[in-house]
C-alpha positions as CSV (number, residue, x, y, z in Angstrom):
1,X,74.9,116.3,117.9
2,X,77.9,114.4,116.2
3,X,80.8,117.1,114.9
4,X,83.1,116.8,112.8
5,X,86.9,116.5,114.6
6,X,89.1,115.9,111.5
7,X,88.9,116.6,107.9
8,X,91.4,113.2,106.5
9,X,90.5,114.2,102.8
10,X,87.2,114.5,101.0
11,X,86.0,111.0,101.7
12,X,86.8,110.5,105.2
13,X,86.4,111.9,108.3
14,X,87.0,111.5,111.7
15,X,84.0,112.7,113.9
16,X,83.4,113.0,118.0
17,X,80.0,111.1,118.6
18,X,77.1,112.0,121.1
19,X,78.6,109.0,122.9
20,X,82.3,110.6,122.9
21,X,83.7,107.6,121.3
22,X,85.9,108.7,117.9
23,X,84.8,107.4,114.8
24,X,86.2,107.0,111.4
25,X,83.4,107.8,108.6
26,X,84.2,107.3,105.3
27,X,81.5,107.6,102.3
28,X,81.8,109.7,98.6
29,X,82.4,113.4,99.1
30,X,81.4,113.2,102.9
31,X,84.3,115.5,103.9
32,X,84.4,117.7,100.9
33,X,83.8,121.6,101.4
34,X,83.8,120.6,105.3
35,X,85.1,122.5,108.5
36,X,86.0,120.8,111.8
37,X,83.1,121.6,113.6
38,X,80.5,120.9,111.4
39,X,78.2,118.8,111.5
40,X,78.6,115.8,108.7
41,X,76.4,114.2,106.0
42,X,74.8,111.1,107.8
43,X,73.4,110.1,104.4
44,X,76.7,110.5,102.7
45,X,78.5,107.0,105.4
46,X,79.3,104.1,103.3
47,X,81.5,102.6,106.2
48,X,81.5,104.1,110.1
49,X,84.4,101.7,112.5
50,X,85.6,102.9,116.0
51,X,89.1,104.4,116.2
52,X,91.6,101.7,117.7
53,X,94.3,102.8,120.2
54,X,96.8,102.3,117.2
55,X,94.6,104.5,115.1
56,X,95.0,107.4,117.1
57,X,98.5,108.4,115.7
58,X,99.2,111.3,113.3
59,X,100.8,108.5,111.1
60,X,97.5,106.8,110.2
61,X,95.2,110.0,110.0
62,X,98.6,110.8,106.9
63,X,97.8,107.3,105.6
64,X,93.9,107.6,105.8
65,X,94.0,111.2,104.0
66,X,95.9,110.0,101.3
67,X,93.9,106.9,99.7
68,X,91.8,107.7,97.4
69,X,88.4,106.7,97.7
70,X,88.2,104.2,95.1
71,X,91.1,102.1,97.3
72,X,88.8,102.5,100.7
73,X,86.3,101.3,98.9
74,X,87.9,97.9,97.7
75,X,89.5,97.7,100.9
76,X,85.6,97.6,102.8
77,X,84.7,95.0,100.3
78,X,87.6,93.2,101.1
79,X,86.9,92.9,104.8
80,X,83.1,92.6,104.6
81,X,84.4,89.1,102.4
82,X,87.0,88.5,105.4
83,X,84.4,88.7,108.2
84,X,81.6,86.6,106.2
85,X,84.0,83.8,106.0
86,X,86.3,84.5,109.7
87,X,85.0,83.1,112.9
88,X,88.2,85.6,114.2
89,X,86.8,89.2,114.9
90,X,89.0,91.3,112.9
91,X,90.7,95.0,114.0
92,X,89.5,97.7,112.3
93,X,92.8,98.4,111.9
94,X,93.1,96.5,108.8
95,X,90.7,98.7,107.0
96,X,93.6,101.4,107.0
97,X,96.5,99.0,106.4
98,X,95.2,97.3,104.1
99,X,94.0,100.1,101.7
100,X,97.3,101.5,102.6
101,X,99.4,98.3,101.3
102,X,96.9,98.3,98.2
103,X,97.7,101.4,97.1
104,X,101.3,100.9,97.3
105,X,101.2,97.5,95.5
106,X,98.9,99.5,92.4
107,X,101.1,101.9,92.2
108,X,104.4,99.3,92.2
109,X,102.7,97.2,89.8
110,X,102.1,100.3,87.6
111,X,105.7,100.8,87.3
112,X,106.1,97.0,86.8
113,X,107.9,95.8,90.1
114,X,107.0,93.2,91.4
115,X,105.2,92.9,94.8
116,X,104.2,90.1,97.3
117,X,106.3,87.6,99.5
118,X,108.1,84.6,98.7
119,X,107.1,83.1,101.9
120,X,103.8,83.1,100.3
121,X,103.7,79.5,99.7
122,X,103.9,78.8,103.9
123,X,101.5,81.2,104.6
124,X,99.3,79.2,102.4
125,X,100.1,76.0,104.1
126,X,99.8,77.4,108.2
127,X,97.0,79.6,107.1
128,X,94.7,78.0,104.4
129,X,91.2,80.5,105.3
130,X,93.0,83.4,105.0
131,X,95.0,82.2,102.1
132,X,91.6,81.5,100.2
133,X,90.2,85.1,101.0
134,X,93.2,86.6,99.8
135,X,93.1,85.3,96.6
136,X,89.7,86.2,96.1
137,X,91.0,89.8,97.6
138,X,93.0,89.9,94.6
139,X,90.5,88.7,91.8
140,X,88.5,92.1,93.2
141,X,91.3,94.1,93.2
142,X,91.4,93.1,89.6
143,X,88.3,93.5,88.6
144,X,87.3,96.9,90.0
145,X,90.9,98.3,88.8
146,X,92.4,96.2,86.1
147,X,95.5,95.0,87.7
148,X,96.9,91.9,87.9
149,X,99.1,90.6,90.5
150,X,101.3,87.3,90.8
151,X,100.6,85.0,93.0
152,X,103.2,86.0,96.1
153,X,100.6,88.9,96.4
154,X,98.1,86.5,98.2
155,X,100.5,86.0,100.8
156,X,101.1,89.8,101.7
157,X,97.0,90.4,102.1
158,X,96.8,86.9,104.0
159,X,99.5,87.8,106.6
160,X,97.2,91.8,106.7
161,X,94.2,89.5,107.5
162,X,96.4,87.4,110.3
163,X,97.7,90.7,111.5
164,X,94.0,91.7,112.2
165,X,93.1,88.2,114.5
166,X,95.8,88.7,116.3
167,X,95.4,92.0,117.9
168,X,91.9,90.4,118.8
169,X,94.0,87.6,120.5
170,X,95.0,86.4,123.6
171,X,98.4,87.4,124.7
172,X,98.5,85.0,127.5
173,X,100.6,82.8,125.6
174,X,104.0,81.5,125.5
175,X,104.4,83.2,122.3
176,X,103.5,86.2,123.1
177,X,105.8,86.2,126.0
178,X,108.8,85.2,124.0
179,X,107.7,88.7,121.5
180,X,107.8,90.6,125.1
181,X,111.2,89.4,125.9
182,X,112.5,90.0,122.2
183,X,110.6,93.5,122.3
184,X,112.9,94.3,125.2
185,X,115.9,92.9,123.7
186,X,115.3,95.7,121.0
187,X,114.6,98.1,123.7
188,X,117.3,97.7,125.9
189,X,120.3,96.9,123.4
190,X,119.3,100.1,120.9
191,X,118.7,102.0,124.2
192,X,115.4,103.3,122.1
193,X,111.5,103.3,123.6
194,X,109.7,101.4,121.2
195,X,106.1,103.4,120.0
196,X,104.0,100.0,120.2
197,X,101.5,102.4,117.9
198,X,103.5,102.4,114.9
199,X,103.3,100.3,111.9
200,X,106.8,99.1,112.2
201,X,105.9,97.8,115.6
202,X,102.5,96.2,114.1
203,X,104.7,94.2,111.2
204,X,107.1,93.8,113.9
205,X,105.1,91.5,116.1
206,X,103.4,90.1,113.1
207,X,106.8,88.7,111.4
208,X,107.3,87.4,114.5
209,X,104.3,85.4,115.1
210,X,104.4,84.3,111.7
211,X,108.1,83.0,112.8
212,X,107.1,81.1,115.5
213,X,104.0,79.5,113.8
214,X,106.4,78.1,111.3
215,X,109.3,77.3,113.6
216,X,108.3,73.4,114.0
217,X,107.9,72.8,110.3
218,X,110.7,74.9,109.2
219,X,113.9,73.6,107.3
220,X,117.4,75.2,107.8
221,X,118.4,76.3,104.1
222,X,122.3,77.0,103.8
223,X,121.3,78.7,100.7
224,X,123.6,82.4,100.8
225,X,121.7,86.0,100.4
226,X,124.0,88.5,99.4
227,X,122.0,91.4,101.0
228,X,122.5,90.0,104.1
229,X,126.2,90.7,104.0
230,X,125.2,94.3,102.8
231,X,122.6,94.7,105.8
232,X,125.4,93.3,108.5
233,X,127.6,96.5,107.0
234,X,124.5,99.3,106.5
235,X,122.9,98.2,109.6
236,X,125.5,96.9,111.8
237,X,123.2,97.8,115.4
238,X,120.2,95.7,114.0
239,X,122.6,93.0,112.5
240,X,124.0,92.7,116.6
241,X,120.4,93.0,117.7
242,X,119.3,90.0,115.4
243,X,122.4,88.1,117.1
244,X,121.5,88.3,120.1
245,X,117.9,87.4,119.8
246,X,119.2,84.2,118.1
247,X,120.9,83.6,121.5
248,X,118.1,84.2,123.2
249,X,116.1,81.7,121.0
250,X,118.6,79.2,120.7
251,X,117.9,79.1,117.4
252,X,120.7,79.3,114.1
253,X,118.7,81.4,111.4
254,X,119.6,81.1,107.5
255,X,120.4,83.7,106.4
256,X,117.0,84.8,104.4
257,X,115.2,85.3,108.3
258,X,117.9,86.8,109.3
259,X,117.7,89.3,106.8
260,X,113.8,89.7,107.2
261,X,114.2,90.4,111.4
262,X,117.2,92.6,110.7
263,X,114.9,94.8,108.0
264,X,112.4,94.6,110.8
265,X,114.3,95.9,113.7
266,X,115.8,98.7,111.7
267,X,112.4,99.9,110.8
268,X,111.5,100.1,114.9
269,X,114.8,101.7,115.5
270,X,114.3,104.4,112.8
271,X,110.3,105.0,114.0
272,X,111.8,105.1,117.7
């Protein structure tokens, strides 16, 4: 008989099943007034998905058990319209993140600031499926909750739907080798061990292959950020880090991706 494992919050559950795979289960009041040990509300699923690796952290069971329910369930529309239009199979990861990132941008745009990427624009033009499901992401989001986003918020959701392919992908890859050796540039010169189940490391390796997909078609802007300056003083170890990986690339960075990989690298150094 399938038993409950872990109570995540009233809607979602994680449960051990007769095939001793773990399982998420998420449905209306399926975990309410529950014990571990139990035996759950079949009737009560509205979504059942297969724990990844990177799902097995205490940091997404924190994120799962605090969305509320109505989020989950935009989120499972979301990806039910991602895989009807993806050839890609898709993580299940991304049912987690996603919500996660949707519930942040509601809340943000509640307080009126401003969410979404200003690289939105290239995502559109490297990626134009996910691009379109995105969008339409955000015309639900709107009409089950009433908020509106701009139009930099279709780029956030498409890179969450990219994120989801790619741990489906390949890794035999130049590209993927060229993350390996930046990974242990990280590693090695922050003398940290990198948790490769984190988020950070997730949107880590994502920024990156977003980097390299645009690296042909990209244009060198001299164009100044002054928060770069302010991240070289704050974070002076990622700033050296960043450095050296432009070495190592033989690349020069402006100074708006050097700012995004230095951001990046201090959130791996600080979840190390």
């Amino acid at each position: 008989m399938v038993k409950i494992r872990k109570i995540l919050n009233n809607n979602a559950i994680i449960v051990a099943e007769e095939s001793g795979v773990d399982c998420i289960w998420i449905g209306s009041g399926i975990g309410f007034k529950k014990r571990i040990g139990d035996y759950p509300e079949e009737k009560k699923i509205e979504r059942r998905f297969i724990l990844d690796k990177s799902q097995q952290s205490e940091e997404i069971n924190h994120l799962l058990g605090s969305i509320s329910m109505d989020y989950l369930k935009i989120t499972i529309d979301i990806v039910d319209y991602a895989k009807e239009n993806l050839t890609e199979e898709l993580s299940n990861s991304l049912y987690i993140s996603l919500a996660d990132h949707i519930a942040n941008a509601i809340d943000l745009n509640k307080k009126g600031l401003a969410t979404g990427t200003e690289l939105s624009w290239e995502v559109k033009k490297l990626y134009p499926r996910e691009s379109k499901i995105a969008k339409r992401a955000i015309e639900m989001i709107e009409e089950q909750t009433s908020v509106t986003f701009n139009e930099f918020e279709v780029g956030n959701i498409a890179l969450h739907l990219i994120n989801a392919q790619m741990k489906n992908a390949s890794s035999k890859d130049d590209t993927s080798q060229k993350i390996k050796d930046i990974l242990t540039i990280v590693r090695i010169h922050n003398k940290i061990d990198l948790d490769s189940e984190s988020l950070a490391y997730d949107r880590f390796v994502t920024h990156l292959r977003f980097f390299f997909k645009r690296m042909d078609s990209r244009k060198f802007s001299n164009r100044e950020n002054p928060l770069t300056q302010e991240v070289k003083g704050r974070y002076p170890n990622s700033f050296a880090t960043m450095k050296l990986i432009e070495d190592y690339l033989e690349v020069e960075l402006d100074q708006d991706e050097q700012l995004y990989l230095c951001l990046h690298i201090q959130k791996l150094i600080e979840k190390s």
